[in-house]
N, C-alpha and C positions, 0 to 999 in steps of 0.2 A: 231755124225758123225761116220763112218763105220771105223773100223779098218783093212788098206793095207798097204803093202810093198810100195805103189805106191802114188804118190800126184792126188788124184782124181778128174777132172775139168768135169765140165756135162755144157754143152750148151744149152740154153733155149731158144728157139723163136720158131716161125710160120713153119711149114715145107713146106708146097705147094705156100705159097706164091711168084709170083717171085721177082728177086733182079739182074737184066740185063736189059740192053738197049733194048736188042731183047724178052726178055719177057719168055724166053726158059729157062733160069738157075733160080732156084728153093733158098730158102733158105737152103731146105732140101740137095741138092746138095754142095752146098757150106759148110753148118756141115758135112759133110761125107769126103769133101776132109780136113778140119780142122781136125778133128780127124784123118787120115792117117799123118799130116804134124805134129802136135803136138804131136802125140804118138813118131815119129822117133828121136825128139830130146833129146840130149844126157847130163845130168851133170856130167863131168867128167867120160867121156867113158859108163856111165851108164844112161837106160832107166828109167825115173822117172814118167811118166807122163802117166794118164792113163783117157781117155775121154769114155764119158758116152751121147750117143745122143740116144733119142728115138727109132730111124729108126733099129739102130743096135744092141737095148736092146734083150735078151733074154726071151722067154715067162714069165709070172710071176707065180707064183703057185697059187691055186685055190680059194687062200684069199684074193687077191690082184686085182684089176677091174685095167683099163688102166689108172685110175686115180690118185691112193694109187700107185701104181708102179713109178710115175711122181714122186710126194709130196715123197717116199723114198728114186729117185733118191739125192733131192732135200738135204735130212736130210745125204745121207751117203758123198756126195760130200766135199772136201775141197775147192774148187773154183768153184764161179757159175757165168758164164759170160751168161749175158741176151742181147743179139742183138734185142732190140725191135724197128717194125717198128709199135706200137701202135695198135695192132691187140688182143687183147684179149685171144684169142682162142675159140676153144669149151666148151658147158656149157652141164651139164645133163639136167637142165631146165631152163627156160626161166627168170627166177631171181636170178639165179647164176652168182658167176663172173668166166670168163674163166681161159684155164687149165695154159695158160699164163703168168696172172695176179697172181694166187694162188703159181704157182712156185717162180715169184719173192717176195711176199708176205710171204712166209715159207721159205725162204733164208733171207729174214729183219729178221724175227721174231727170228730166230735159231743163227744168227752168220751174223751183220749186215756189218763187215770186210769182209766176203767172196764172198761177191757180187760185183761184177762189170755190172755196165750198158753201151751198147753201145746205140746211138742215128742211128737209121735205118729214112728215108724219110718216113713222115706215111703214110699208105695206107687211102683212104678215109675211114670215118667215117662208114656209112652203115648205115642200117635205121633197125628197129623193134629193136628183142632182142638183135640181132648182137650188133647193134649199141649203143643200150642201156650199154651192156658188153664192148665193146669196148670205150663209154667215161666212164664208171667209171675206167678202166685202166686208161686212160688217164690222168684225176684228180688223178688219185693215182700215177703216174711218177711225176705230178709236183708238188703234195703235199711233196713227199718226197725228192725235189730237190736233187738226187744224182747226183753227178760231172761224167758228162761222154764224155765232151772233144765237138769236134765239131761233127756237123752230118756226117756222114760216107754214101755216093754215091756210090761207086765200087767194084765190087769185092775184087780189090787187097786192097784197103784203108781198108777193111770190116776185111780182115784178118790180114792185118798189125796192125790195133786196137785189133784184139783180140790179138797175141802174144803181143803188150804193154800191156794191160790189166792182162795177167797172169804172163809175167815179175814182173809187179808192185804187184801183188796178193804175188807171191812166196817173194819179197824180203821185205816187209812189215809183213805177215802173220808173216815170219820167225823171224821176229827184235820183234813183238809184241810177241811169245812165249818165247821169252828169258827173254823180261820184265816181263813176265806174272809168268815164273817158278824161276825168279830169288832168289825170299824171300820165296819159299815156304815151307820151314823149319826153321819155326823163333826160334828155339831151337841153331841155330848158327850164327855165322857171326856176321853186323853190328844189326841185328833183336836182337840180344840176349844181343848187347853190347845196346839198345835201351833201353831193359826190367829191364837192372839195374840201371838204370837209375831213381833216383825220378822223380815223377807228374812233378815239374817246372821244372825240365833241359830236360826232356823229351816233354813238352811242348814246350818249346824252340826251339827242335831240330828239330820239326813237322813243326813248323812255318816257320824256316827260308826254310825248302828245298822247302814248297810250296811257300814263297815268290821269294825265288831265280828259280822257273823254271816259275812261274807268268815273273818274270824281264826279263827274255830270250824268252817271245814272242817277236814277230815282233809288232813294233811296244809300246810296253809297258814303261812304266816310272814309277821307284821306286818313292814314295813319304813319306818319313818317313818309317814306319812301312807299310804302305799300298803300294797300286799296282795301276794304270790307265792303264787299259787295253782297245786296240781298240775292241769291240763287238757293230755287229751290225749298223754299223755306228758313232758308240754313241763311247766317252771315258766315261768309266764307272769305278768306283773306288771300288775297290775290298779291302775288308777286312779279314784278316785271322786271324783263331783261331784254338786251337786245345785242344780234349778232349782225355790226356796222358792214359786213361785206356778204360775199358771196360763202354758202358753210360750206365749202373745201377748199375756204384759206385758212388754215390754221390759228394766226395767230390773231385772226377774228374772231374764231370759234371758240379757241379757249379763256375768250372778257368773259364768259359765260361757264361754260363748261359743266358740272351736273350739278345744280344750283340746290336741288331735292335735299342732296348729303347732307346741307346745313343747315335743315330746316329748324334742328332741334334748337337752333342758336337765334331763332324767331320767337323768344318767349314773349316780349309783349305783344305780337299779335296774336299767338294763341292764346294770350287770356281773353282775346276777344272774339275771338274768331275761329272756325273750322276748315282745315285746310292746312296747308298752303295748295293752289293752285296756283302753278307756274304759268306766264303767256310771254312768250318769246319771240321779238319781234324782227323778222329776217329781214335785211335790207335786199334781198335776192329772195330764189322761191325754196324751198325744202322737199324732202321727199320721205315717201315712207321708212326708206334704207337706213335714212339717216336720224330720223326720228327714233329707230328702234334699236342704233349704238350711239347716241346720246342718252336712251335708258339704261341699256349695257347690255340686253337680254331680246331677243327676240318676241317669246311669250308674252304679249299683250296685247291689249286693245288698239289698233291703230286705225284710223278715219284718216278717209284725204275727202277734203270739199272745197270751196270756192275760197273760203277764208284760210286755206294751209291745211297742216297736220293736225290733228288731237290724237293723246297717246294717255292712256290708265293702264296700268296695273292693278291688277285684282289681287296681289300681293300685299305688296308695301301698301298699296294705295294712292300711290304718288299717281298724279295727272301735272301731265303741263301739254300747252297748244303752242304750235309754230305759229303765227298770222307772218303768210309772204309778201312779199312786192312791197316793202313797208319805205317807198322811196324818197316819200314827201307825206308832208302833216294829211292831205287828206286819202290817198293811197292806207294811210295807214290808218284812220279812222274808220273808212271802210272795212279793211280785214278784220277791223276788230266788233264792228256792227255786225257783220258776217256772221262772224265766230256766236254770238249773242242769240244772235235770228236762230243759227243752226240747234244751237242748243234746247230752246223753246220749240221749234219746230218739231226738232227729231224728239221728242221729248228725254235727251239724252240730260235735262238738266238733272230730274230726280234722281238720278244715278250718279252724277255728279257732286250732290250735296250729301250722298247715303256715303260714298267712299272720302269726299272731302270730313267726317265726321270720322270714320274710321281712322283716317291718317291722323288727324287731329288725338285721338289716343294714342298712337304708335310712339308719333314723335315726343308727344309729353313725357312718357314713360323713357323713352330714349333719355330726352333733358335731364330728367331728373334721378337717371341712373347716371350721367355725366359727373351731374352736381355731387354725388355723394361720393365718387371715386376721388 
């Protein structure tokens, strides 16, 4: 993102489109009076806000085509509010996805917090490539099921959603940089009262902050050492662990070691719960390599995002999440809000609670072939 004096919000939708009862007011129109109304407002006597809409971009210089100009706006922006009424855009060719689509698309990929979507009434579908472009947008809005409130009809409703939208954008954005910057010198503070800490008490100390911010979901129930978290529909019983150093020292590595094995030895949480989901909390970061000989096997699901690893098997079933940088209580809180956001975002939670119910059979039957031998 671009470096300004100023909080930069760039507005993404359809420009000719219209968006009035009479068919005369334009989208384009309505982003033009949006930027005059959002540029005027004040925080604390001062102009902070600085919008970015296509119609009133400056020419680009001679490296730049109408399209890389869009995709820049898109990277230097700190808030990117998407009014889509399902229109695609324009493509260069005929198996391209539009300019539309690609701006909301490079605003998920760069900085998945800065986007906000508004729900506009779609315009019809369209037929040939139009149409073609315009539903794979479409599939791609409700793939990504982002939360963006009710459909918005009117002008005034249209603008009154984007000021909540970057209300919610600025006081959010702002609360996540203070978590974000908060440990970033772990040379001091609670991070350094962490570091002197031995492997077990520092182990310890990993455990409890992630179970204690696990217990303060909605919804959640401490169970012994563990957690029964609502995901997905499912209560799902979450296990924690944590690995007090960097994971190639050994003898950090193996406080933990393949926690999954023992799951069948969790019977009172599986009378309540589905699951186990593992979340493993690195005092250092993880990496894919090592996520996938902590499972034992390569073949499976492996994510890397902001919050660490997530690793499923479509076998066993087993899941468990690295959360890295876990240095200090709020470092670690973070990864594990992270982890949370991604889940509901990506909508990788349903998937989640479908394999957390599966394993939750496996292991039973395990148990209880245990019990009988």
């Amino acid at each position: 993102m671009g470096s300004s004096a100023k909080i930069r919000v760039m507005l993404s939708s359809r420009c000719n489109d219209p968006f009035s009862d009479d068919g005369k007011t334009t989208l384009s129109d309505i982003r033009r009076e949006l930027k005059k109304e959002i540029e005027s407002q004040k925080i604390l006597g001062r102009s902070v806000f600085e919008v970015w809409i296509n119609e009133d971009a400056p020419p680009a210089d001679a490296t730049h085509d109408s399209w890389e100009a869009c995709m820049q706006a898109v990277r230097d922006c700190d808030v990117l509010i998407v009014p889509s009424n399902g229109n695609a855009g324009w493509a260069k060719t005929g198996g391209d996805i539009g300019i539309c689509h690609a701006e909301y698309t490079e605003g998920l990929a760069l900085a998945r917090g800065k986007v906000r979507l508004i729900a506009l009434p779609w315009v019809a579908l369209g037929t040939g490539d139009q149409g073609a472009r315009n539903q794979r947008f479409r599939d791609e809005l409700n793939r990504q099921t982002a939360f963006r409130g009710g459909e918005v009809k009117s002008i005034d409703d249209l603008k009154k959603r984007v000021f909540e939208a970057l209300a919610d954008a600025v006081v959010v954005l702002t609360q996540r940089g203070v978590k974000s910057s908060a440990s970033s010198r772990f040379g001091m503070g609670q991070a350094l009262d962490w570091t002197r800490l031995d492997f077990g008490a520092r182990k310890r100390e990993m455990e409890n902050v992630v179970r204690n911010a696990l217990a303060m979901q909605p919804g959640a129930k401490a169970l012994g050492d563990d957690v029964v978290l609502p995901l997905g529909g499912q209560n799902i019983g979450v296990v924690v662990h944590a690995i007090p150093a960097a994971f190639t020292v050994a003898a950090a590595r193996e406080m933990v070691g393949r926690p999954f094995l023992r799951d069948h030895e969790r019977t009172s949480l599986l009378a309540k719960a589905q699951g186990p989901l593992h979340l493993i909390a690195c005092h250092r970061t993880a990496t894919e390599t090592q996520a996938r000989a902590l499972l034992g096997f390569p073949d499976a699901i492996v994510v890397s995002d902001l919050f660490g690893v997530y690793v499923a098997d479509e076998v066993q079933k087993v899941q468990f999440a690295f959360l890295v940088n876990c240095r200090d209580d709020a470092q670690t809180r973070h990864a594990l809000q992270r982890f949370l956001e991604w889940l509901d975002q990506s909508a990788e939670v349903q998937r989640l609670a479908t394999r957390a119910q599966s394993r939750a059979k496996i292991v039973r039957v395990i148990a209880a072939e245990n019990k009988n031998t």
